[in-house]
N, C-alpha and C positions, 0 to 999 in steps of 0.2 A: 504494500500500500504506500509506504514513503518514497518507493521507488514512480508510479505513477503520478504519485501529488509532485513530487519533483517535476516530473516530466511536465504535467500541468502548467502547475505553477510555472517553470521555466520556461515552456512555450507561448503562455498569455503575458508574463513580463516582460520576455525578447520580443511580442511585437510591441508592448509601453513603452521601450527603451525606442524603437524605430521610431515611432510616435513622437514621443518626449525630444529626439534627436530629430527630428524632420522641421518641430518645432524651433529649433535651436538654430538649425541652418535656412531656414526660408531663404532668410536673406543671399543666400549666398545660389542658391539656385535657380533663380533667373536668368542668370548668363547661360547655364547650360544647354539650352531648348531643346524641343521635344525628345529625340533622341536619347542625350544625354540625361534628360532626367528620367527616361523610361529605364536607362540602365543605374543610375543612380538611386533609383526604388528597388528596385530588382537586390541589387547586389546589397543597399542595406538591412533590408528584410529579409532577404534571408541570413546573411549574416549576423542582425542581433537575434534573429530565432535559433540561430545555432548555438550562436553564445548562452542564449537560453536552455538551451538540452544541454550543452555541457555542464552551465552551472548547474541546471538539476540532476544531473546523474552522480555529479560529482560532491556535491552538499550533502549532508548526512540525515537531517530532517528538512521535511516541505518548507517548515516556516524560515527557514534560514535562507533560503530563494530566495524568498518573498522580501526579506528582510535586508539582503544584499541588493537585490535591484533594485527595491524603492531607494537606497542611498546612492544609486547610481544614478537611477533618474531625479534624486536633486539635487545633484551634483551636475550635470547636463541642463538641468533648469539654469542653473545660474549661470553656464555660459550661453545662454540663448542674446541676454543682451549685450555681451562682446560681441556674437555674430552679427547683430543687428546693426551695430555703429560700423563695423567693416563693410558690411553690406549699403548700408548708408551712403558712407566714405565715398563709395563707388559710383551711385547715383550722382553724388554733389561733384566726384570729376566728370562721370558725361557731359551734364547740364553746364559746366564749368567748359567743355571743349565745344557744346553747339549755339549755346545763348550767351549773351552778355551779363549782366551785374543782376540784374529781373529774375533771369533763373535760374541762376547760383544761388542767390537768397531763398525762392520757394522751396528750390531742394534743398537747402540746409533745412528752414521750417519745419517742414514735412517731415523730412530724416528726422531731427530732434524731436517731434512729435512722434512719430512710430519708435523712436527708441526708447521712450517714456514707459510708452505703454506698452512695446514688449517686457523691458525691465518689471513694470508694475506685475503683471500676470506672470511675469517668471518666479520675480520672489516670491510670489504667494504660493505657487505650483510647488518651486523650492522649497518651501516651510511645509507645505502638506507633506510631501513627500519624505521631507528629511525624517519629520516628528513619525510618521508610518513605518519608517527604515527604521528609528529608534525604538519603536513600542514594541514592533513584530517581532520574534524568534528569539529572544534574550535568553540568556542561559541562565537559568532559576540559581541563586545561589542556595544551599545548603545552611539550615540554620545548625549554627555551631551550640553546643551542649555544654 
């Protein structure tokens, strides 16, 4: 049974971690089109589902899965808004190489507006997570006599 709740566990957490990570990089996958991000879904989904079966086969109880990837994924939350300001970055030099002073301003606006508010919903993502990572699968200490 610990060996399937692993598996479980580990396969619905490697695709949160895809998730939580898709989240993280939006910013950055724009550039890629179509193509590219058809194979940039592909290859991270299955590779954090993989990541997922190993940690569950490899974990000794379910809850300790469970317990390690929720602190992966917020830990991943929190660099969602690092990606976001490179990604940003990016936009403000386009608009910086095809318009004048007018749309370098907007896209800074905008960018610093979208990095707000991915930071905002990362930290909080962050804090669910972490505290979820922290409660889940603790190893009971033994009361001493």
């Amino acid at each position: 049974m610990n060996v399937i709740g692993g598996l479980v566990g580990g396969f619905l957490l490697g695709v949160l971690i895809y998730f939580v990570g898709a989240f993280a990089l939006i910013g950055r996958m724009g550039d890629l089109g179509p193509t590219g991000l058809l194979a940039w879904v592909a290859i991270a989904l299955g590779g954090s589902t993989i990541f997922g079966f190993v940690l569950g086969i490899k974990t000794p109880r379910a809850a300790k899965v469970w317990r390690r990837i929720f602190l992966i994924a917020g830990v991943v939350c929190l660099i969602a808004p690092l990606s976001t300001c490179v990604g940003t970055a990016t936009l403000v030099t386009k608009a910086s190489d095809v318009g004048g002073g007018a749309a370098v301003a907007g896209a800074a606006i905008g960018s610093g507006i979208a990095s707000m508010v991915v930071g905002f919903f990362a930290f909080f993502l962050a804090a669910i997570f972490l505290v979820l990572g922290f409660a889940i699968g603790r190893d009971k200490k033994q009361p001493t006599q």
